[in-house]
NULUMDREN-244923 format. One record per residue (C-alpha): residue number from 1; residue in one letter; x, z, y. Coordinates in pm, 1 decimal. Example, Ala and Ser with C-alpha at 12.3 -4.5 7.8 and 13.67 -1.06 7.14 Angstrom:
# residues 2
> 1 / a / 1230.0 / 780.0 / -450.0
> 2 / s / 1367.0 / 714.0 / -106.0
# end
This chain:
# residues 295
> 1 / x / 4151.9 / -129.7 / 11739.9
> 2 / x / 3937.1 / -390.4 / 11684.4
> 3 / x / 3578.9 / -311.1 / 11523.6
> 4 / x / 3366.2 / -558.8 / 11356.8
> 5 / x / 2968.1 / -450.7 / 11303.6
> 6 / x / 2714.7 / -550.7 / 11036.4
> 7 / x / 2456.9 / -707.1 / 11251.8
> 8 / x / 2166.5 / -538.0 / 11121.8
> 9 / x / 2065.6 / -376.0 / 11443.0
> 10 / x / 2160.0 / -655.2 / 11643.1
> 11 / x / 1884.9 / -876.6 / 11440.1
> 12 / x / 1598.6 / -692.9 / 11411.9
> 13 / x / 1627.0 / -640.6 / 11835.3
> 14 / x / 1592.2 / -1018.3 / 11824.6
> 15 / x / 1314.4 / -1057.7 / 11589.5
> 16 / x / 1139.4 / -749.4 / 11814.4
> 17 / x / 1201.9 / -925.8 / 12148.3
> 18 / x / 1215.6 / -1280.1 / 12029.7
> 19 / x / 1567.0 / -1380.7 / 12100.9
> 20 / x / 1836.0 / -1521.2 / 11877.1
> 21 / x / 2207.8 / -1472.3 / 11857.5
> 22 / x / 2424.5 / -1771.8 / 11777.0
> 23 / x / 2648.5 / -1821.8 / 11455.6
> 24 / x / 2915.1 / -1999.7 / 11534.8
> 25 / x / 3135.1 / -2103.9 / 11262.2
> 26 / x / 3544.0 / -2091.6 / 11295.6
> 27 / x / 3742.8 / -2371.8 / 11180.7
> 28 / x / 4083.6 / -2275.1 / 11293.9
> 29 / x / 4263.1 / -2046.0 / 11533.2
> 30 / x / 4148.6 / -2219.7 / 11857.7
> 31 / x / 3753.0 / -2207.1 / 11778.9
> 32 / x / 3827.2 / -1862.0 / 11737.5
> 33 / x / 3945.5 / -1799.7 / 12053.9
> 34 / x / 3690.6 / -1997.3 / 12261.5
> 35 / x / 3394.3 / -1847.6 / 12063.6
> 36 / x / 3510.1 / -1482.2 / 12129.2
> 37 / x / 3629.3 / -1533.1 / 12529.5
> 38 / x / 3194.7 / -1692.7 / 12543.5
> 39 / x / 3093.0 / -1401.2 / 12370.1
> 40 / x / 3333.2 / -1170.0 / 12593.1
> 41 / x / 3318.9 / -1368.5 / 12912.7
> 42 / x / 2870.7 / -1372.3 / 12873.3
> 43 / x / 2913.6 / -1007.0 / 12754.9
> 44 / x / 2664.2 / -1072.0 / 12452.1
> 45 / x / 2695.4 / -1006.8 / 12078.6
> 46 / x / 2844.1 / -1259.4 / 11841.8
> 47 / x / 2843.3 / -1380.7 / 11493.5
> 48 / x / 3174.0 / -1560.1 / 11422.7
> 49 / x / 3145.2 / -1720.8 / 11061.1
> 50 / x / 3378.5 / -1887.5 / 10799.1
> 51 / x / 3281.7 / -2140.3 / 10556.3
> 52 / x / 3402.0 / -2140.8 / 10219.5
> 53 / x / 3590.1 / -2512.6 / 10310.0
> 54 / x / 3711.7 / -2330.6 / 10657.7
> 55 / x / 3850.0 / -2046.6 / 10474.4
> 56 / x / 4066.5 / -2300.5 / 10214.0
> 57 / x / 4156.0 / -2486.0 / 10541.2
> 58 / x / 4266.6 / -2185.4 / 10645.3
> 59 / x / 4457.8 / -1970.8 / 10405.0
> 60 / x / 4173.2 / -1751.1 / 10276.4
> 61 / x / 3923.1 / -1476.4 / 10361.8
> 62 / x / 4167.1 / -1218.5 / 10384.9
> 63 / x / 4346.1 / -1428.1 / 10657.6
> 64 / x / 4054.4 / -1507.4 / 10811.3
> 65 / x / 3959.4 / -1156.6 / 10876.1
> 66 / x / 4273.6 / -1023.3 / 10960.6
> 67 / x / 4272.2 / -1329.4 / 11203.3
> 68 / x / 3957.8 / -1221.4 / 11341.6
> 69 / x / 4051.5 / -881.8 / 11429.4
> 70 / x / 4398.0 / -949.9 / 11552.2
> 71 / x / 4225.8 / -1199.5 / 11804.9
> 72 / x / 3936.2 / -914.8 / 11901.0
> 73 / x / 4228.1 / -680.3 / 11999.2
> 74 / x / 4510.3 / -891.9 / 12134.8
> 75 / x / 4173.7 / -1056.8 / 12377.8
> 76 / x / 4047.2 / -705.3 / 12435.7
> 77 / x / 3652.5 / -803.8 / 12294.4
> 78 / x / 3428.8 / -541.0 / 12359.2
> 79 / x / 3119.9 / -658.0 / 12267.9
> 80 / x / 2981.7 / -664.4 / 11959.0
> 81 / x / 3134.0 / -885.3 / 11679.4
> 82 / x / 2962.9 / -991.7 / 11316.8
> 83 / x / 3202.0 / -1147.8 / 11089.9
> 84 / x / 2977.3 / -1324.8 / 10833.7
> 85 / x / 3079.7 / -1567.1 / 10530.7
> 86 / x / 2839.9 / -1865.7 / 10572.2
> 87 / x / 2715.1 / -2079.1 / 10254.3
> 88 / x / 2901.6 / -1856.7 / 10017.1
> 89 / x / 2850.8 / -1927.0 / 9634.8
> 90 / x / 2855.4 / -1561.0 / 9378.2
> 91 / x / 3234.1 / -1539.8 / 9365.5
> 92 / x / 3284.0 / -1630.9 / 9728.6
> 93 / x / 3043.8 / -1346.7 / 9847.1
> 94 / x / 3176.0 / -1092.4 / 9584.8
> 95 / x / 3527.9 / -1189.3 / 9748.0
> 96 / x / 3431.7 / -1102.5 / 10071.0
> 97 / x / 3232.8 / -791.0 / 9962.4
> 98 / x / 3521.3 / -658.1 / 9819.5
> 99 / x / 3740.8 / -753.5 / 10172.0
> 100 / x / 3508.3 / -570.8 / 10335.5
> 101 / x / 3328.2 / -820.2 / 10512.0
> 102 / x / 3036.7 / -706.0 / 10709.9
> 103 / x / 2780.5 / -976.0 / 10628.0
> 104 / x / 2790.8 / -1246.7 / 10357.7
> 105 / x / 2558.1 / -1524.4 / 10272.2
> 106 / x / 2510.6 / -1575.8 / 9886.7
> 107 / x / 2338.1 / -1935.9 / 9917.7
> 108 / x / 2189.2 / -2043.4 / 9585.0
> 109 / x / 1920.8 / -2257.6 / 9747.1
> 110 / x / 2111.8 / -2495.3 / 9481.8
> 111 / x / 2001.4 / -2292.1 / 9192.6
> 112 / x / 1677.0 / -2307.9 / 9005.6
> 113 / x / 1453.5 / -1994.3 / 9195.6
> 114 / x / 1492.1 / -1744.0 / 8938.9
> 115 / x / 1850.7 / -1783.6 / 8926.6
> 116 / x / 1912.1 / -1797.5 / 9295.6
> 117 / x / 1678.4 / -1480.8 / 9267.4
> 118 / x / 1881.3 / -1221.8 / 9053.6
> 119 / x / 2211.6 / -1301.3 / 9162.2
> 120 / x / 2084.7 / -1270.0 / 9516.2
> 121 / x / 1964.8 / -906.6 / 9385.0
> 122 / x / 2275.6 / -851.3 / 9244.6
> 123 / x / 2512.5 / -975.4 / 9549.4
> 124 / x / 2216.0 / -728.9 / 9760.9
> 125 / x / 2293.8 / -446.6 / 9536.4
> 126 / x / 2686.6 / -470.5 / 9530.4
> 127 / x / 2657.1 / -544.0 / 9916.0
> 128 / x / 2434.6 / -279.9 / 10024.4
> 129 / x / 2635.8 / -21.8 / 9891.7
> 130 / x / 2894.5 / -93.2 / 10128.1
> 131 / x / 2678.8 / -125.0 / 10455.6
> 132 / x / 2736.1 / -499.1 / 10459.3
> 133 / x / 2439.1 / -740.8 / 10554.3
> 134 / x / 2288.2 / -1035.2 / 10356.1
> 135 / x / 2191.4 / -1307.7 / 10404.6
> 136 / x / 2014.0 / -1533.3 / 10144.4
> 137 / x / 1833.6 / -1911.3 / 10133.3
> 138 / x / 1530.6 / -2078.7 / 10014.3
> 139 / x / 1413.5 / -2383.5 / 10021.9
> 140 / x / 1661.4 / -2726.6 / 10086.3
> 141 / x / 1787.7 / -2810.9 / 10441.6
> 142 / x / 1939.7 / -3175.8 / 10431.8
> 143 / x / 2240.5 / -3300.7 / 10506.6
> 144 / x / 2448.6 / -3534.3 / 10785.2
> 145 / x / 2171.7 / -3784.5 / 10883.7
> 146 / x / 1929.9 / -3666.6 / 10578.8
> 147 / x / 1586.5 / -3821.2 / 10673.4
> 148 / x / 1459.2 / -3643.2 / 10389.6
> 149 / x / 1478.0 / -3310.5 / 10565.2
> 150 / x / 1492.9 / -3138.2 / 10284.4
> 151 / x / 1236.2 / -2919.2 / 10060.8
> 152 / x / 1047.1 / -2680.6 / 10257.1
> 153 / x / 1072.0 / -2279.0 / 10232.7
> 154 / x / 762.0 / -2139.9 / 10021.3
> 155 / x / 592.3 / -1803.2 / 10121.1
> 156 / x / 549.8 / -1657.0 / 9804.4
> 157 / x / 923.0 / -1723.4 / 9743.2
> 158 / x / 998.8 / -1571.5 / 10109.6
> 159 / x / 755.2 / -1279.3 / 10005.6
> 160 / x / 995.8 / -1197.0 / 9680.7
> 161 / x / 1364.3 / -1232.5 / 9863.2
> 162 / x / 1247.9 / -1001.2 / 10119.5
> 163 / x / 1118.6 / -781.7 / 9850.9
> 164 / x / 1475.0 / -789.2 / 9733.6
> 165 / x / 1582.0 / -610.2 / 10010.0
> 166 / x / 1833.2 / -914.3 / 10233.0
> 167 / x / 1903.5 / -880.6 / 10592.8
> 168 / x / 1803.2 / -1190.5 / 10688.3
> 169 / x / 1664.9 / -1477.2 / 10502.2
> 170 / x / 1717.2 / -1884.1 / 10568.6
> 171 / x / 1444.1 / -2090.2 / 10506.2
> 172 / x / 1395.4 / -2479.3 / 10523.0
> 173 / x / 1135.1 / -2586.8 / 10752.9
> 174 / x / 1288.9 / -2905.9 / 10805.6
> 175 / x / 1605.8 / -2854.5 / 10953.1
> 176 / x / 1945.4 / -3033.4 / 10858.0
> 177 / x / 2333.4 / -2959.6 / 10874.4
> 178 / x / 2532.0 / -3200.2 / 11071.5
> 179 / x / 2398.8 / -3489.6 / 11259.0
> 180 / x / 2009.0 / -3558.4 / 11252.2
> 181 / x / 1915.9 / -3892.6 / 11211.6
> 182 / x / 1690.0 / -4059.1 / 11480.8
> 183 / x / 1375.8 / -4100.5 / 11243.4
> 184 / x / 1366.6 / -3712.8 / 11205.7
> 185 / x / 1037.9 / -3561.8 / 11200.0
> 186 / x / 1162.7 / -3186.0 / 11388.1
> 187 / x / 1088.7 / -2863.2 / 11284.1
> 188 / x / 798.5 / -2788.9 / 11036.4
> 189 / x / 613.7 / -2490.4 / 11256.2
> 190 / x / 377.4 / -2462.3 / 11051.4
> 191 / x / 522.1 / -2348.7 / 10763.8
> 192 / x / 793.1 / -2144.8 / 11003.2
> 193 / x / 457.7 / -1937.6 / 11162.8
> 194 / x / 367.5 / -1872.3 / 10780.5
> 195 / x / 669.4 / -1728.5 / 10687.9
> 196 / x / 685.4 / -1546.1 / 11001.4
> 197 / x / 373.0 / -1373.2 / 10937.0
> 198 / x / 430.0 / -1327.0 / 10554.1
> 199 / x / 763.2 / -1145.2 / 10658.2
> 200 / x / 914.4 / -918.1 / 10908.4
> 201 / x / 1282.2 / -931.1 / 10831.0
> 202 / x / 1495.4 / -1193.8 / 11070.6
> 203 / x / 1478.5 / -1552.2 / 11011.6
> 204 / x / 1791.8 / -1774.8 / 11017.5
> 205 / x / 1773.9 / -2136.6 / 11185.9
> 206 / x / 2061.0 / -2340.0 / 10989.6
> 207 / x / 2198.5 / -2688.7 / 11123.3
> 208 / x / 2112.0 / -2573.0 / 11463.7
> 209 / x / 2329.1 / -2842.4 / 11638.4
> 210 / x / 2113.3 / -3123.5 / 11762.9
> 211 / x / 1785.2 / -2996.0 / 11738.4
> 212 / x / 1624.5 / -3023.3 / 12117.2
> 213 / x / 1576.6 / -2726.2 / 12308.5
> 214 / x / 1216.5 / -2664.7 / 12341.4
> 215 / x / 1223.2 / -2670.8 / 11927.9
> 216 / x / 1510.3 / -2408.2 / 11911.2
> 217 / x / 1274.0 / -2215.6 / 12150.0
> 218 / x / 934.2 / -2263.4 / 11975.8
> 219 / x / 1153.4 / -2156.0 / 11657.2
> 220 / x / 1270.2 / -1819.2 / 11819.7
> 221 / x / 931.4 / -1712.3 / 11928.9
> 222 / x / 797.1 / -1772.0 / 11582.0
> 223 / x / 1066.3 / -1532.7 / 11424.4
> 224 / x / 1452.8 / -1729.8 / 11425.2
> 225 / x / 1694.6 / -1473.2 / 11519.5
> 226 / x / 2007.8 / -1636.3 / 11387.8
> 227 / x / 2110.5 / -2022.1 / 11506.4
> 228 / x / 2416.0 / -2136.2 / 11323.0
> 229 / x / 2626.1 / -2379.1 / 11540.4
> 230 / x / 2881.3 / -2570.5 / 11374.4
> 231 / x / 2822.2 / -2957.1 / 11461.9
> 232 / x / 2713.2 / -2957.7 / 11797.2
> 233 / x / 3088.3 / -2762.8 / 11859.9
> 234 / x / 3318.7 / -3063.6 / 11675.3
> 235 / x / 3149.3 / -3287.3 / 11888.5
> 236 / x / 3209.2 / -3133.1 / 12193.2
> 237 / x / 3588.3 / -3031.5 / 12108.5
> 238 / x / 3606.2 / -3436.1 / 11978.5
> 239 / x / 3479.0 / -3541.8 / 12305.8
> 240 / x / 3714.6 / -3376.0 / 12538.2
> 241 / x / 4019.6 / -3397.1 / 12313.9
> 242 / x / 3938.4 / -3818.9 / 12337.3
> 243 / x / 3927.7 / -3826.4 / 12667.2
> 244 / x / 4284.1 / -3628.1 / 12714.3
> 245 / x / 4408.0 / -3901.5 / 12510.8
> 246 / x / 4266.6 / -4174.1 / 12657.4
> 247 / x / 4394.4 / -4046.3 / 13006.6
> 248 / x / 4720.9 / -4098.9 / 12843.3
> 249 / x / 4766.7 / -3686.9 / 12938.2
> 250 / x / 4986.5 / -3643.3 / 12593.7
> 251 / x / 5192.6 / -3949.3 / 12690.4
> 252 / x / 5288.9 / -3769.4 / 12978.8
> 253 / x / 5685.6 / -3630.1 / 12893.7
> 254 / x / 5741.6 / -3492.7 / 13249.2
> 255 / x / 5499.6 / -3218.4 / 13142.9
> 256 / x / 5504.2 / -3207.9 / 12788.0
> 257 / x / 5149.4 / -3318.7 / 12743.5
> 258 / x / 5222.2 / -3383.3 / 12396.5
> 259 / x / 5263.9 / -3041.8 / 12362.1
> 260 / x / 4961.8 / -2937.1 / 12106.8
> 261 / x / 4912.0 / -2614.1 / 12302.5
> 262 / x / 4763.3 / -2879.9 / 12598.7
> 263 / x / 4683.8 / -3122.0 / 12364.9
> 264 / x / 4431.3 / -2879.3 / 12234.9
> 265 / x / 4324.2 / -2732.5 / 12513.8
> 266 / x / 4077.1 / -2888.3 / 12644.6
> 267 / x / 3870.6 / -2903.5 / 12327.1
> 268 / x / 3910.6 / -2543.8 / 12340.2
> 269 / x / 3752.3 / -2497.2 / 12651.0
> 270 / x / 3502.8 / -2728.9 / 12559.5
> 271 / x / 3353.7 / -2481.5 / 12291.9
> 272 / x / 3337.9 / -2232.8 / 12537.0
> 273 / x / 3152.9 / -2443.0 / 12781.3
> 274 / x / 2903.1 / -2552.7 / 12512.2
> 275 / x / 2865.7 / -2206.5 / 12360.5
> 276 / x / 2804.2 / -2060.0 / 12704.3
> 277 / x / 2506.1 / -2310.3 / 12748.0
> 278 / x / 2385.3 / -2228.4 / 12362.6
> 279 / x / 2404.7 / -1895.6 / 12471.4
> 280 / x / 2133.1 / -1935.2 / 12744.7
> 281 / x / 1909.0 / -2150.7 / 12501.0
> 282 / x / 1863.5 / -1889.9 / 12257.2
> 283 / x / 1798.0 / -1599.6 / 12551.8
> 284 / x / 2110.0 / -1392.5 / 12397.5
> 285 / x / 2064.0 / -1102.0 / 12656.8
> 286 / x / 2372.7 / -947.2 / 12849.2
> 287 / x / 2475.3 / -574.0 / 12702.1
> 288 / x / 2529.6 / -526.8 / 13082.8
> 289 / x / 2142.2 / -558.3 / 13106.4
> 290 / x / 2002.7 / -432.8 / 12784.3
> 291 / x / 1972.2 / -94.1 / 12729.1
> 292 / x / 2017.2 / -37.7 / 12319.6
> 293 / x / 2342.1 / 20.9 / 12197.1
> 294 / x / 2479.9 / -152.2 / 11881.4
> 295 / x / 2696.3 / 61.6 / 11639.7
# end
């Protein structure tokens, strides 16, 4: 039977050798599949993650796990598997404490500090006495084609959530979800390297899709041992799902093209493709090669 893991061990490898492991988030039964067979398929550890708007899309957390799992046995995945609730508000995270979860993100970056503070202590407490992994945020990343980049991650406040006792900790250095626009001003290093050296615990790269590859790297050698991949995913899967239709493929009756099991298919495969790649860019190591084992 299928066996999902907190992560914790899997992070602090990264942070020690200076890798990352991709987040992926799930958006329905398909992206579930092609992220898992890339995880199976490279034979490296992977976080699959559910949004709060995913999880509505998609009948719930509960579903969502049992989802999960089902897919992890009926695929026969082996290697290790995080399932993590990404951008999670208080209730959201207690839900998916109390589901069992292995790793939840309480994300009151929203919050004034002190109240994104204690209930971050309190989701840590409720959490940690379960052996599930959090994740917290400081700091603003933007939004789809934000030029203001947000507000950046302070030290002392990275200092004090660490203190707290989270797994890992997401910090705005200048990164953005979605698309980034084309006056963006990249990654703030600087204030990345002084976090990293303030702190020891992993660091968590949000709105990972788009940013070039020698700044994902620069960011893992500084400390990132979590990218979260969402974007760069929707835009593959829109790509090759386009171009089936403009091929006139689901026009064609003779083979049931229409049929959404092709129809979807190559979108599907197109996750797996660009996770595959993502994979290599973050220096995810085999478990064929790798000699620590991950309970």
């Amino acid at each position: 039977m299928a066996k999902l893991v907190n992560g914790n061990d899997i992070f602090k490898d990264a942070r020690k050798n200076h890798y990352a492991v991709g987040a992926y988030n799930i958006n329905n039964l398909e992206w579930t599949r092609a992220i898992l067979r890339a995880a199976q398929e490279t034979q490296t550890p992977v976080l699959v993650q559910v949004s709060m708007g995913a999880s509505r899309y998609m009948g719930g957390y509960k579903f969502v796990k049992d989802m999960v799992m089902d897919q992890m046995d009926s695929m026969g995945i082996n290697v290790p598997v995080i399932l993590h609730l990404d951008h999670g508000d208080f209730d959201a995270a207690l839900e998916c404490i109390n589901l069992g979860y292995p790793s939840v993100m309480f994300d009151g970056h929203k919050l004034p500090i002190q109240e994104n503070y204690e209930k971050t202590a309190e989701i840590v407490a409720l959490a940690h006495e379960r052996g599930i992994s959090v994740e917290a945020e400081i700091g603003k990343i933007g939004e789809n084609q934000d030029s203001a980049s947000g507000e950046l991650a302070s030290v002392d406040d990275a200092i004090r959530f660490a203190n707290l006792g989270v797994d890992k900790l997401a910090c705005g250095i200048g990164n953005i979800h979605g698309i980034y626009p084309k006056n963006w001003q990249g990654l703030n290093f600087d204030r990345l390297n002084e976090i990293a050296h303030a702190i020891s615990i992993p660091l968590v790269l949000h709105g990972g899709s788009g940013i070039p590859k020698d700044q994902v790297q620069k960011a893992i050698s500084l400390g990132i041992s979590k990218v979260n991949i969402n974007t760069e995913f929707q835009l593959a899967f829109q790509k090759a799902t386009r171009e089936y239709i403009e091929a006139q493929k689901d026009l064609d009756q003779m083979h049931k093209g229409y049929d959404p099991r092709k129809l979807l298919l190559p979108g599907t495969e197109a996750i797996t493709d660009s996770m595959k790649e993502m994979i290599s860019w973050l220096g995810t190591p085999s478990l064929t090669k790798k000699a620590v084992v991950f309970a």
